[in-house]
PyMOL Python script that loads the backbone (N, CA, C, O; Angstrom):
from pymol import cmd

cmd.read_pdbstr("""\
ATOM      1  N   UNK A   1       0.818  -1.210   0.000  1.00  0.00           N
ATOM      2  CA  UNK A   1       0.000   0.000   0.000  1.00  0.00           C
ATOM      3  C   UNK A   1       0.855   1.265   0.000  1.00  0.00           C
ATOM      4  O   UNK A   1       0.500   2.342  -0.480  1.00  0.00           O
ATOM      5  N   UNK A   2       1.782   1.064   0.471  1.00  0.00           N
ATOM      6  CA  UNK A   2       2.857   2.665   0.858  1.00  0.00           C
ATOM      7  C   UNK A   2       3.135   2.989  -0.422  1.00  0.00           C
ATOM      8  O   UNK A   2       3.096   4.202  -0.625  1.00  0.00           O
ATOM      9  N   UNK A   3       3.550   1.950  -1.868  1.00  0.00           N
ATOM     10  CA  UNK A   3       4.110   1.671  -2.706  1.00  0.00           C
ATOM     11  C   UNK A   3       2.914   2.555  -3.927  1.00  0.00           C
ATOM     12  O   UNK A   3       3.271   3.270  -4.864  1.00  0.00           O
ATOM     13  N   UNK A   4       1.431   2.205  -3.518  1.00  0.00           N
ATOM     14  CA  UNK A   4       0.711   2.656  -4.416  1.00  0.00           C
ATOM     15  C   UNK A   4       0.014   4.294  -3.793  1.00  0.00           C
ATOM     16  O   UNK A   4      -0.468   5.156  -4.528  1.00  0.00           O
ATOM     17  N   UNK A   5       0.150   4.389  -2.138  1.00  0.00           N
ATOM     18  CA  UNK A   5       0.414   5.936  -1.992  1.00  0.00           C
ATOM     19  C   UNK A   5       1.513   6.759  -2.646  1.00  0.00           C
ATOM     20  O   UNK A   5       1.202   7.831  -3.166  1.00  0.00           O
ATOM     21  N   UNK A   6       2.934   6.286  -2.662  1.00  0.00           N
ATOM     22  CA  UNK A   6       3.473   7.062  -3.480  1.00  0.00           C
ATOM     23  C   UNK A   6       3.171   7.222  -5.174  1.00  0.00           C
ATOM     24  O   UNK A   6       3.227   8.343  -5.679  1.00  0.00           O
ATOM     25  N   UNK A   7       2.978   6.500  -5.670  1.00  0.00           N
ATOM     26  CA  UNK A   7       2.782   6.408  -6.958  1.00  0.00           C
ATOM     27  C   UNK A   7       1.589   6.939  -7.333  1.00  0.00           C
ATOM     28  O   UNK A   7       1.494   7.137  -8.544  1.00  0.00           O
ATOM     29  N   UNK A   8       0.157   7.383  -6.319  1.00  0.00           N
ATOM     30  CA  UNK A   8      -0.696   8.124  -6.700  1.00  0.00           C
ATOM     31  C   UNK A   8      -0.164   9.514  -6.568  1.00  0.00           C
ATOM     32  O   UNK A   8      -0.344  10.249  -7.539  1.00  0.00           O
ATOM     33  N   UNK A   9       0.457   9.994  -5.535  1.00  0.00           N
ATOM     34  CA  UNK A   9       0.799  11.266  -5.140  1.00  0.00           C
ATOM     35  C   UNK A   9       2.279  11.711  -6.714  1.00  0.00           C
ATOM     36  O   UNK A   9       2.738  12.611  -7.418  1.00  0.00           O
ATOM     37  N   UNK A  10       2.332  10.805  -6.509  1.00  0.00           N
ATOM     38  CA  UNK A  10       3.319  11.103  -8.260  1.00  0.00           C
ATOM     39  C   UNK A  10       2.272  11.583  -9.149  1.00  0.00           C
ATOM     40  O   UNK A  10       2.140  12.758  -9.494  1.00  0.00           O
ATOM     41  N   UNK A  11       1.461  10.506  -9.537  1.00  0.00           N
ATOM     42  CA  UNK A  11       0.497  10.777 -10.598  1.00  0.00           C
ATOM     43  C   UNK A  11      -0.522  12.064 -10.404  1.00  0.00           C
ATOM     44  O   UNK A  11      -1.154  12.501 -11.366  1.00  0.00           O
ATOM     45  N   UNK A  12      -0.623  12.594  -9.174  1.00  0.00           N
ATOM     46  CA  UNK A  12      -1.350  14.000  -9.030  1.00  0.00           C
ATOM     47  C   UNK A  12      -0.286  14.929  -9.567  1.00  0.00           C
ATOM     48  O   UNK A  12      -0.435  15.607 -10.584  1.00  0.00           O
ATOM     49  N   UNK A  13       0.884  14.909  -8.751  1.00  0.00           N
ATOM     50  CA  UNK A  13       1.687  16.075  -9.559  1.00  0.00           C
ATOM     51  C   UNK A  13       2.028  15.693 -11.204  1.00  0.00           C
ATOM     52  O   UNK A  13       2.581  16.434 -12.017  1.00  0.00           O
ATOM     53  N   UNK A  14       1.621  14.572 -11.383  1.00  0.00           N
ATOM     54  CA  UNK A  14       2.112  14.488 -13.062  1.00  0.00           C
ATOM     55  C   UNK A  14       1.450  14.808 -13.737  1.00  0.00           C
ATOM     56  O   UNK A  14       1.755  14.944 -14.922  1.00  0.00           O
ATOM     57  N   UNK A  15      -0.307  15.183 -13.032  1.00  0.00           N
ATOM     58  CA  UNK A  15      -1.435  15.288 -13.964  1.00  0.00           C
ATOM     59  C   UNK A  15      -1.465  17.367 -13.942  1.00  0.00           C
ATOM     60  O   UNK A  15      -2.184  18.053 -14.669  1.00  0.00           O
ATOM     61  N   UNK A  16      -0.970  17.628 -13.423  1.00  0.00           N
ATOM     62  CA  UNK A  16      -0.466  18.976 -12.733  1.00  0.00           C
ATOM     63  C   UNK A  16      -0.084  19.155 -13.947  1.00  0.00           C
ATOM     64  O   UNK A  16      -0.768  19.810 -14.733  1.00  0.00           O
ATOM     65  N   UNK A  17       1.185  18.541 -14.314  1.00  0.00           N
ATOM     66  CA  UNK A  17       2.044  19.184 -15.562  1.00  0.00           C
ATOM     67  C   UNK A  17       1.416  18.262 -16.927  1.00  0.00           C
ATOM     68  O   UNK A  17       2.179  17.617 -17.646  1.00  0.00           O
ATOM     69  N   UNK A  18       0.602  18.288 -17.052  1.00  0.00           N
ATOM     70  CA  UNK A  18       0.469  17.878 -18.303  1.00  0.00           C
ATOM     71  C   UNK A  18       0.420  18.845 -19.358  1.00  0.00           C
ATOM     72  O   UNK A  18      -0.104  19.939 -19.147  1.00  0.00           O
ATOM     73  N   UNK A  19       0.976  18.518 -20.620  1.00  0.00           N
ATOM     74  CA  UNK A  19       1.383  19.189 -22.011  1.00  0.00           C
ATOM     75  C   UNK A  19       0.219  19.842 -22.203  1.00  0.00           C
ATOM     76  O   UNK A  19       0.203  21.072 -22.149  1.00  0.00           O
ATOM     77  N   UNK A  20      -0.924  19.112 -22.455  1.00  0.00           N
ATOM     78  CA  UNK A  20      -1.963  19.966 -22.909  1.00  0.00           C
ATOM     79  C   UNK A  20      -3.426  19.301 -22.052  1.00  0.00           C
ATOM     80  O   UNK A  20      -3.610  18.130 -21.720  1.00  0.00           O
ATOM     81  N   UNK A  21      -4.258  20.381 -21.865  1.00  0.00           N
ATOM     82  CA  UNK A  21      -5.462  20.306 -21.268  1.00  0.00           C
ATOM     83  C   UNK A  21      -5.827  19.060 -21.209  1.00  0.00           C
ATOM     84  O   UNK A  21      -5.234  18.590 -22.181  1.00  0.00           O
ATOM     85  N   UNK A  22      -6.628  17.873 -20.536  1.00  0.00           N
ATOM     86  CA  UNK A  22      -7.346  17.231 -20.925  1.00  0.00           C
ATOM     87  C   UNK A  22      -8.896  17.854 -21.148  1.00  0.00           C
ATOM     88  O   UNK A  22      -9.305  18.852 -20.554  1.00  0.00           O
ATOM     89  N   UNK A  23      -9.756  16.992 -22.219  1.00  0.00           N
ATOM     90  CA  UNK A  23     -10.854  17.390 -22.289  1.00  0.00           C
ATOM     91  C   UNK A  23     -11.834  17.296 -21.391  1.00  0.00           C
ATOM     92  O   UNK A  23     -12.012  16.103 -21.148  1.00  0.00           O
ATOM     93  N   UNK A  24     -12.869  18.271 -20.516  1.00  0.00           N
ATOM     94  CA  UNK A  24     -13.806  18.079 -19.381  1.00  0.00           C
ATOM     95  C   UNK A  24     -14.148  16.857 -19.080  1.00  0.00           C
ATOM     96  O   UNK A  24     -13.839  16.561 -17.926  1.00  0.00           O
ATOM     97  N   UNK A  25     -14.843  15.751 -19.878  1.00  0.00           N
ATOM     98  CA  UNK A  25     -14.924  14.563 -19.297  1.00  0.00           C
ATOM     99  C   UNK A  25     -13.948  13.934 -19.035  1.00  0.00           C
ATOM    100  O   UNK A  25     -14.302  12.978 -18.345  1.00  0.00           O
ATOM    101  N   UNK A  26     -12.684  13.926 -19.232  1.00  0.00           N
ATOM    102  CA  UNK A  26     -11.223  12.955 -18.859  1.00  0.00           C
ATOM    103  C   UNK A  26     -11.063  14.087 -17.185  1.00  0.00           C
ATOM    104  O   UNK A  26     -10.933  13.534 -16.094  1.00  0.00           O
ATOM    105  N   UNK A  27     -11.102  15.400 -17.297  1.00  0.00           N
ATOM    106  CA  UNK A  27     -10.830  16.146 -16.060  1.00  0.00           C
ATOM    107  C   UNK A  27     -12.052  15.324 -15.175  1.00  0.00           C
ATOM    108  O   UNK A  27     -11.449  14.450 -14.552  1.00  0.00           O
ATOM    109  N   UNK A  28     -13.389  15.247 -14.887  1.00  0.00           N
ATOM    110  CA  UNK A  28     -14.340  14.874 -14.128  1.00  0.00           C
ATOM    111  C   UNK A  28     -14.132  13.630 -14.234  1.00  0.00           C
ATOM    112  O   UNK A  28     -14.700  13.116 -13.271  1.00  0.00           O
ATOM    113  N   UNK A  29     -13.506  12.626 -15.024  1.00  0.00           N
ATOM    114  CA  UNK A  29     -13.172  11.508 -14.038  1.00  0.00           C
ATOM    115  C   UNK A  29     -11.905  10.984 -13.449  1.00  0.00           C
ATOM    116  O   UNK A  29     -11.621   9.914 -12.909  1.00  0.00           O
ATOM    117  N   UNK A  30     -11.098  12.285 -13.775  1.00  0.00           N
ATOM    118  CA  UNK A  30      -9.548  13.044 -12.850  1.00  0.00           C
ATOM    119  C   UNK A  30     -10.198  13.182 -11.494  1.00  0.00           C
ATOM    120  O   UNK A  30      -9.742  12.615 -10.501  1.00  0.00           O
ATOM    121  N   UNK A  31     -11.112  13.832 -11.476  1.00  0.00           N
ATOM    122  CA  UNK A  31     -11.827  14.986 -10.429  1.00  0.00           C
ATOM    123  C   UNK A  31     -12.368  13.567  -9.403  1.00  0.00           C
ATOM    124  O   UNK A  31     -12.121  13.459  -8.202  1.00  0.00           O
ATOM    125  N   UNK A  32     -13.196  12.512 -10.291  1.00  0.00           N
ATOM    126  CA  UNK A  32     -14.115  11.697  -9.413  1.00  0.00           C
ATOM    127  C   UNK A  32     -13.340  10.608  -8.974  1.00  0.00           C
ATOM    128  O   UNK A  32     -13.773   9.925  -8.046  1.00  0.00           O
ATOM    129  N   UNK A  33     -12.299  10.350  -9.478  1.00  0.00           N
ATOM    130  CA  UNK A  33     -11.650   9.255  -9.588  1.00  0.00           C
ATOM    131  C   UNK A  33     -10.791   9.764  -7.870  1.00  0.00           C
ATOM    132  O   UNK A  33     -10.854   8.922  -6.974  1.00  0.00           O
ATOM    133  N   UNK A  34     -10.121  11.001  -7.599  1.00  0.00           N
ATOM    134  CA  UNK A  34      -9.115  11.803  -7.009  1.00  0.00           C
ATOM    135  C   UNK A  34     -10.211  11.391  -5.707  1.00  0.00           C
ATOM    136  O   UNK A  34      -9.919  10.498  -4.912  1.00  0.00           O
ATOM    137  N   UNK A  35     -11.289  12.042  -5.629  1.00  0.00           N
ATOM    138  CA  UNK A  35     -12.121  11.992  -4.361  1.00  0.00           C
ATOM    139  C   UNK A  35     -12.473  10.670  -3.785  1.00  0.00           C
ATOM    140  O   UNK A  35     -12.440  10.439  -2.577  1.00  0.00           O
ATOM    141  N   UNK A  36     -12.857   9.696  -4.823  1.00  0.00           N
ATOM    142  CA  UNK A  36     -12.794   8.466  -4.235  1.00  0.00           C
ATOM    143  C   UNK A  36     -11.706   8.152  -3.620  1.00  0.00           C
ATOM    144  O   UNK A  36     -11.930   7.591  -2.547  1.00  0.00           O
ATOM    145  N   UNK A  37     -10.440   8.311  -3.912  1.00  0.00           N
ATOM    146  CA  UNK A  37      -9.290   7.899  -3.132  1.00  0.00           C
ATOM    147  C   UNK A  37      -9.280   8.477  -2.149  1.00  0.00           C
ATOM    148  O   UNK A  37      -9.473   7.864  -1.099  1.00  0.00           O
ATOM    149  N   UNK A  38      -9.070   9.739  -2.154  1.00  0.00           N
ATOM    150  CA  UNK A  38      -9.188  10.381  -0.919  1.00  0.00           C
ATOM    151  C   UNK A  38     -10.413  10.621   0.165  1.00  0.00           C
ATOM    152  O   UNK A  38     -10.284  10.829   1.371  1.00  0.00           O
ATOM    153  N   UNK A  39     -11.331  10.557  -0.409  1.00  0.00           N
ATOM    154  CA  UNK A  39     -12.324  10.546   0.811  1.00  0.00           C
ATOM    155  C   UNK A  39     -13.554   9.237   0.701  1.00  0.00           C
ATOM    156  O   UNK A  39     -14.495   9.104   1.483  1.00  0.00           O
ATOM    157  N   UNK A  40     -13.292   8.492  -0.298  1.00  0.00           N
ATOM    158  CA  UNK A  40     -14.092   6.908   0.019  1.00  0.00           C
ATOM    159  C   UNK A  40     -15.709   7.682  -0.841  1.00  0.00           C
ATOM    160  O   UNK A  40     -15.560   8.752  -1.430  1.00  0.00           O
ATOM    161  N   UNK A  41     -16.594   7.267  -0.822  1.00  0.00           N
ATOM    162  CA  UNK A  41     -17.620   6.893  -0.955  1.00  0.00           C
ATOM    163  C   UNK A  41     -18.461   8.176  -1.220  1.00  0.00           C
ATOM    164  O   UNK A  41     -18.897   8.334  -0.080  1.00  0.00           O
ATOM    165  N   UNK A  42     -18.921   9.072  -1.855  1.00  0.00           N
ATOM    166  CA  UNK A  42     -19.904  10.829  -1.953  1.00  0.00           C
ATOM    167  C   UNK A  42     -20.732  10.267  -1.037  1.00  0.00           C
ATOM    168  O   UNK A  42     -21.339   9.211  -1.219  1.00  0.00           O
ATOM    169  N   UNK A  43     -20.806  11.347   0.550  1.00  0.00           N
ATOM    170  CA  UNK A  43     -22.262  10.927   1.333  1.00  0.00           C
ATOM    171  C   UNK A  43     -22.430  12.644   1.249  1.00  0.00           C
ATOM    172  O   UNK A  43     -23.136  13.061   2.167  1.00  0.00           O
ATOM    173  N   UNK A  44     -22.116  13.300   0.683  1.00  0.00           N
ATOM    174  CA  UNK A  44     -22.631  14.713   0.568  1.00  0.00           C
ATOM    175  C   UNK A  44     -24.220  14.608  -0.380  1.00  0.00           C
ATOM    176  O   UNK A  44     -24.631  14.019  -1.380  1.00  0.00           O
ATOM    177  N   UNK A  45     -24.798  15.661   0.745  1.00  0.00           N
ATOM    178  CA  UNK A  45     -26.152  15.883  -0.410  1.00  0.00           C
ATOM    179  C   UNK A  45     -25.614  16.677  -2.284  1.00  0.00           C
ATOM    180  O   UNK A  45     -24.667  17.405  -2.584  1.00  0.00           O
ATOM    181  N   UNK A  46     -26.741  16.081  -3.137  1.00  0.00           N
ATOM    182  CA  UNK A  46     -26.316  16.918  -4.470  1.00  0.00           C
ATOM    183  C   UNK A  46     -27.003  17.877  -4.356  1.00  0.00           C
ATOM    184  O   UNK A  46     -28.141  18.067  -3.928  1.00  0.00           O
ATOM    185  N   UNK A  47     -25.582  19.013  -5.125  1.00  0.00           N
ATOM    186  CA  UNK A  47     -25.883  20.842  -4.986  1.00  0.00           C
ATOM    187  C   UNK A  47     -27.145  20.713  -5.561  1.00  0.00           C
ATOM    188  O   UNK A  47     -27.620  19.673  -6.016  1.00  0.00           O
ATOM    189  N   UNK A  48     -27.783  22.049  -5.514  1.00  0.00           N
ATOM    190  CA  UNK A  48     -29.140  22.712  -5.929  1.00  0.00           C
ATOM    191  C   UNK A  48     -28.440  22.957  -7.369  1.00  0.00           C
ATOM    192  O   UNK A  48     -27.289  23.138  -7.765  1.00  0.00           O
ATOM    193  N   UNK A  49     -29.845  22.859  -8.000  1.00  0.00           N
ATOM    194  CA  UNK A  49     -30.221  22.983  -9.408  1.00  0.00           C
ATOM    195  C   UNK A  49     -29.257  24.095 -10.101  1.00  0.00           C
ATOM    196  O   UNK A  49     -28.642  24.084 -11.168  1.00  0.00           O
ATOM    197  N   UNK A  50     -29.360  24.943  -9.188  1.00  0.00           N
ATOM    198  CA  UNK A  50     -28.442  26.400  -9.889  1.00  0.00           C
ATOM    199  C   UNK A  50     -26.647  26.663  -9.771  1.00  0.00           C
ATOM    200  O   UNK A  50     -25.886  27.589 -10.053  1.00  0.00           O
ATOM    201  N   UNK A  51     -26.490  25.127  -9.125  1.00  0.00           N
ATOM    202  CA  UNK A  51     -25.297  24.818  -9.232  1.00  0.00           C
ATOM    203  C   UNK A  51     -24.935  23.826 -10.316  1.00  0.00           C
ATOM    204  O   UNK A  51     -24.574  22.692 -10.000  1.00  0.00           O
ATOM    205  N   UNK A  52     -25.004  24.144 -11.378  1.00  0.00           N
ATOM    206  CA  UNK A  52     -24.235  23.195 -12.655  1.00  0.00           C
ATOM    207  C   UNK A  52     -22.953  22.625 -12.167  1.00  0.00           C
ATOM    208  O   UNK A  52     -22.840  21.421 -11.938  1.00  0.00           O
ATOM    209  N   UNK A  53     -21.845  23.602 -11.981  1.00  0.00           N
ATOM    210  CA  UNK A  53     -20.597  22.756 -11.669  1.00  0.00           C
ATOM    211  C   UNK A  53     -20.661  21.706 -10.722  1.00  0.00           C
ATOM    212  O   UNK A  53     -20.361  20.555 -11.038  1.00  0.00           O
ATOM    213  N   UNK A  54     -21.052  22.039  -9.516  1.00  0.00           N
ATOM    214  CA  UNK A  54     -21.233  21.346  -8.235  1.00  0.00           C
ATOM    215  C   UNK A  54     -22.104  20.161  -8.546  1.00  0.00           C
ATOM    216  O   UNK A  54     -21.855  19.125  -7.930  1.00  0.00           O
ATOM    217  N   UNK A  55     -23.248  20.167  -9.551  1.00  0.00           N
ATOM    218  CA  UNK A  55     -23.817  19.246  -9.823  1.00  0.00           C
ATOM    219  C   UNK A  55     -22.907  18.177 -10.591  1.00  0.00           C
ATOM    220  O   UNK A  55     -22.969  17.066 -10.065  1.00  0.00           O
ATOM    221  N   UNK A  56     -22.335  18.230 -11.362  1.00  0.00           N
ATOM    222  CA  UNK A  56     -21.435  18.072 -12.198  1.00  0.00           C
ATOM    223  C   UNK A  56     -20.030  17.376 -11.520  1.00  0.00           C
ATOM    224  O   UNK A  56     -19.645  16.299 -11.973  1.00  0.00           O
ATOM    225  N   UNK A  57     -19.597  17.764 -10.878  1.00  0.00           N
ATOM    226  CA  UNK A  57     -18.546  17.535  -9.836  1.00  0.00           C
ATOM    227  C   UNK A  57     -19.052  16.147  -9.197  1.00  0.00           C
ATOM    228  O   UNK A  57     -18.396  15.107  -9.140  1.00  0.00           O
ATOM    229  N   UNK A  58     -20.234  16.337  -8.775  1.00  0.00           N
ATOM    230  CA  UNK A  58     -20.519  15.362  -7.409  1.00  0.00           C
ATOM    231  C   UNK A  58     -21.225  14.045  -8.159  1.00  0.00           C
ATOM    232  O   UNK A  58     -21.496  13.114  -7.402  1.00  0.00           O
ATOM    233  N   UNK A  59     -21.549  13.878  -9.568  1.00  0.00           N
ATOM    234  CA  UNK A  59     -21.804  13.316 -10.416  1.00  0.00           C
ATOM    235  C   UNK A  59     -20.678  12.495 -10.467  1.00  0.00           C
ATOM    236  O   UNK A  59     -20.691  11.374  -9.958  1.00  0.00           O
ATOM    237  N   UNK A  60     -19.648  12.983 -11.069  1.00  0.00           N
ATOM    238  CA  UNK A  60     -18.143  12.426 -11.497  1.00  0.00           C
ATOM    239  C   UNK A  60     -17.878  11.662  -9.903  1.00  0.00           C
ATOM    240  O   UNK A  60     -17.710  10.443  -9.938  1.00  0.00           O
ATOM    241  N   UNK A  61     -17.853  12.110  -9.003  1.00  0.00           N
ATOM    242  CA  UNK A  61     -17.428  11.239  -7.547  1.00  0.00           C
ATOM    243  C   UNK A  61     -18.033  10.114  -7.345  1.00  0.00           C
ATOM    244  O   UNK A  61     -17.550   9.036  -6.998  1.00  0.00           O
ATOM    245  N   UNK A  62     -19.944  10.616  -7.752  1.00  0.00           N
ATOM    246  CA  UNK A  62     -20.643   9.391  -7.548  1.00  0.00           C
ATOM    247  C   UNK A  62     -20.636   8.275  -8.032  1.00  0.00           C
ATOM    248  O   UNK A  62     -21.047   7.284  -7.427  1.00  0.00           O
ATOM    249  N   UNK A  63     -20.137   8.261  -9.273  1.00  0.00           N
ATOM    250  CA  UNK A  63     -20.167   7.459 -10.375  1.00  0.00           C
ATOM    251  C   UNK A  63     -19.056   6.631  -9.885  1.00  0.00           C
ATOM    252  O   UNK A  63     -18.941   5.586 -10.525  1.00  0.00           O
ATOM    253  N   UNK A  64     -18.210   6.790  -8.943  1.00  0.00           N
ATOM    254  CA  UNK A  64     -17.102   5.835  -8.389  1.00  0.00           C
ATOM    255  C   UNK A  64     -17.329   5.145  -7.587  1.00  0.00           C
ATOM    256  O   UNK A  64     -16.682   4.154  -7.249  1.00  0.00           O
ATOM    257  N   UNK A  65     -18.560   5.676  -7.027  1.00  0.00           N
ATOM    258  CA  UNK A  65     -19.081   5.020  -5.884  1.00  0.00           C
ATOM    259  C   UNK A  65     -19.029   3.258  -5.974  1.00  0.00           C
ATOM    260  O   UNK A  65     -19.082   2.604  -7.015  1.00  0.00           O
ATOM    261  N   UNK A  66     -18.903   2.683  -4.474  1.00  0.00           N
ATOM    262  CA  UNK A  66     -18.233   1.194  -4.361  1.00  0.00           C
ATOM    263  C   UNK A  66     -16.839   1.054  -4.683  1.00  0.00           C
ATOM    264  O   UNK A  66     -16.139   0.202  -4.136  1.00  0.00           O
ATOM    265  N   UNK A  67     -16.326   2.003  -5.708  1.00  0.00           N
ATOM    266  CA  UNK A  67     -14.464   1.367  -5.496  1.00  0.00           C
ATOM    267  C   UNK A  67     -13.792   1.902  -4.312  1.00  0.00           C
ATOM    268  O   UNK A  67     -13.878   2.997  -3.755  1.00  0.00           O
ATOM    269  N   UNK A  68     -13.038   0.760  -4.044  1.00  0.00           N
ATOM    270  CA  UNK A  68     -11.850   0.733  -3.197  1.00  0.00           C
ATOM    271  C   UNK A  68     -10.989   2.028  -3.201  1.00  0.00           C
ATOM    272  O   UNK A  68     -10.813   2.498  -4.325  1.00  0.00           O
ATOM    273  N   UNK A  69     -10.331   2.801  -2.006  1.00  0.00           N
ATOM    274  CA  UNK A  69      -9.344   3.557  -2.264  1.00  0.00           C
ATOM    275  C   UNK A  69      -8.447   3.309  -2.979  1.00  0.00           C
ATOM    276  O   UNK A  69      -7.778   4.186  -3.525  1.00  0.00           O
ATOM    277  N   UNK A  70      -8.197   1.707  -3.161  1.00  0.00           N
ATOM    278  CA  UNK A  70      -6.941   1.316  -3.965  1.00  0.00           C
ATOM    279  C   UNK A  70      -7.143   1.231  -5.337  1.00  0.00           C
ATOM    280  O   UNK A  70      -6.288   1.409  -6.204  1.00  0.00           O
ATOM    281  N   UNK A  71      -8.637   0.876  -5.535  1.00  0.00           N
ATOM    282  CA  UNK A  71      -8.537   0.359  -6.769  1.00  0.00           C
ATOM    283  C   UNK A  71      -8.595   1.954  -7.688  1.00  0.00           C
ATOM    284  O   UNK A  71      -7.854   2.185  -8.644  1.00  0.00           O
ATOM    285  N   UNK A  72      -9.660   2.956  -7.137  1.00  0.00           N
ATOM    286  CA  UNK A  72      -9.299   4.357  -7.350  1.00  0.00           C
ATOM    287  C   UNK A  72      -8.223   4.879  -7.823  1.00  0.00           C
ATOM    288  O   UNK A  72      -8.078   5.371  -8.942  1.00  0.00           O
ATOM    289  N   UNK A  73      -7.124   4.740  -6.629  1.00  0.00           N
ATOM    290  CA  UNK A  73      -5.914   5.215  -6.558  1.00  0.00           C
ATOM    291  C   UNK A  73      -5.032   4.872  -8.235  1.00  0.00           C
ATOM    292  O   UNK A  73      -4.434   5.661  -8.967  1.00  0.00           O
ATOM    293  N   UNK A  74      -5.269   3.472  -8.378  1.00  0.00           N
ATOM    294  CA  UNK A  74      -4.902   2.712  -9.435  1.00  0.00           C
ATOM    295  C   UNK A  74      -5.300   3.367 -10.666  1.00  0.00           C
ATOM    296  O   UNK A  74      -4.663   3.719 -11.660  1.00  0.00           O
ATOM    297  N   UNK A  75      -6.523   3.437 -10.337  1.00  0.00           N
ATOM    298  CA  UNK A  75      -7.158   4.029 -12.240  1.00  0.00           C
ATOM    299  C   UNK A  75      -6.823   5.445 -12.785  1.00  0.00           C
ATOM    300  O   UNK A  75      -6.724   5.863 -13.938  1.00  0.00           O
ATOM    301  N   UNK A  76      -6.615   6.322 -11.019  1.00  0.00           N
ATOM    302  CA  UNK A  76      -6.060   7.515 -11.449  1.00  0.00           C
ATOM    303  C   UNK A  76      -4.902   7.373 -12.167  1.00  0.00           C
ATOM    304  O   UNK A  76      -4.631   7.922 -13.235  1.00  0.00           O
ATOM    305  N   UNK A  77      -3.922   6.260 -11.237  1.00  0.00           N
ATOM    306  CA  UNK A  77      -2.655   6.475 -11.797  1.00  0.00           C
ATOM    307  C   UNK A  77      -2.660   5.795 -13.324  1.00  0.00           C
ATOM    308  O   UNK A  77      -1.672   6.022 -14.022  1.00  0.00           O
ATOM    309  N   UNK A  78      -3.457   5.184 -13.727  1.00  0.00           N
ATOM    310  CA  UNK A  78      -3.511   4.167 -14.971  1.00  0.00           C
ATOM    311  C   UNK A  78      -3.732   5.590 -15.940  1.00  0.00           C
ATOM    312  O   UNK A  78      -2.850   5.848 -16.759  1.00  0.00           O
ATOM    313  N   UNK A  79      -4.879   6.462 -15.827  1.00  0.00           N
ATOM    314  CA  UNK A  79      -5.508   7.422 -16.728  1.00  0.00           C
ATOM    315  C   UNK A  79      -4.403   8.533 -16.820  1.00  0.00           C
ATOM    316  O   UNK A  79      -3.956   8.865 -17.918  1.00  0.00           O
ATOM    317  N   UNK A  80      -3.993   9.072 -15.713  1.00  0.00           N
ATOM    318  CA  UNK A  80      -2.926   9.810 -16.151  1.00  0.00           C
ATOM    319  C   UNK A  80      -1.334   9.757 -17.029  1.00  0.00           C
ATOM    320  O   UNK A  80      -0.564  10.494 -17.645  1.00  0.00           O
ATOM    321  N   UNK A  81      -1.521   8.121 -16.516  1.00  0.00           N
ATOM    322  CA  UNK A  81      -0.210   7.484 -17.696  1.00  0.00           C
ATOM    323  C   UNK A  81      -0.872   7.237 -19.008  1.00  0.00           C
ATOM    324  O   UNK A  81      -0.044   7.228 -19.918  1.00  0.00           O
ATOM    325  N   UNK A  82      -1.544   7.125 -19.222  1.00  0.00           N
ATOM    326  CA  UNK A  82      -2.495   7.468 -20.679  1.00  0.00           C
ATOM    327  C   UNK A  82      -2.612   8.743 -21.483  1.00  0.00           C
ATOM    328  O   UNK A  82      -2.560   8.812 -22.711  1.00  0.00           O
ATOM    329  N   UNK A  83      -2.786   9.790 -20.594  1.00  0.00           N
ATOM    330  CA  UNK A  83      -2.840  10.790 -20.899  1.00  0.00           C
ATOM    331  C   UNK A  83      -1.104  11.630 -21.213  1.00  0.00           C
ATOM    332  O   UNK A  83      -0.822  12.721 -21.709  1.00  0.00           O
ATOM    333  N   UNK A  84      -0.530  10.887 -20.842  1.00  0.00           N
ATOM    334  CA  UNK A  84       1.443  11.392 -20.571  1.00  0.00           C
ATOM    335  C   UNK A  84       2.098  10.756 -21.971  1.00  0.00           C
ATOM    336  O   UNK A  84       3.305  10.857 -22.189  1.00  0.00           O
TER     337      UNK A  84
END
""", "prot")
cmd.dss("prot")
cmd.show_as("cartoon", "prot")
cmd.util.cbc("prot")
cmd.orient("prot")
């Protein structure tokens, strides 16, 4: 596990420097993929209607919902070596 904490915390700063933008849906499942690792499972209520982003955001988290911190951790680091 120590082995795939470092190697996610690599892959955040690697997704940091990337060459060029990824496109919004590759970022929101950057975004959903990142929160599952770090905080497990969306038990936040979804924003109000007049929040698009926030709606949007908490969408991408939910959609992870049931994976493992590890297995998370993994796909981040898998998608960002894709993207490199």
């Amino acid at each position: 596990m120590p082995h795939l904490i470092e190697a996610f915390t690599a892959a955040i700063e690697r997704s940091n420097a990337l060459k060029s933008r990824p496109d919004n849906t590759v970022l929101l499942q950057l975004y959903g993929l990142y929160k599952q690792a770090t905080e497990s499972d969306n038990a936040t209520p979804r924003p109000g209607f007049t929040d698009m982003r926030g709606r949007t955001k908490w969408t991408a988290w939910t959609e992870c919902k049931d994976l493992s911190k590890e297995d998370a951790m993994q796909r981040y680091i898998d998608l960002v070596t894709r993207l490199e």
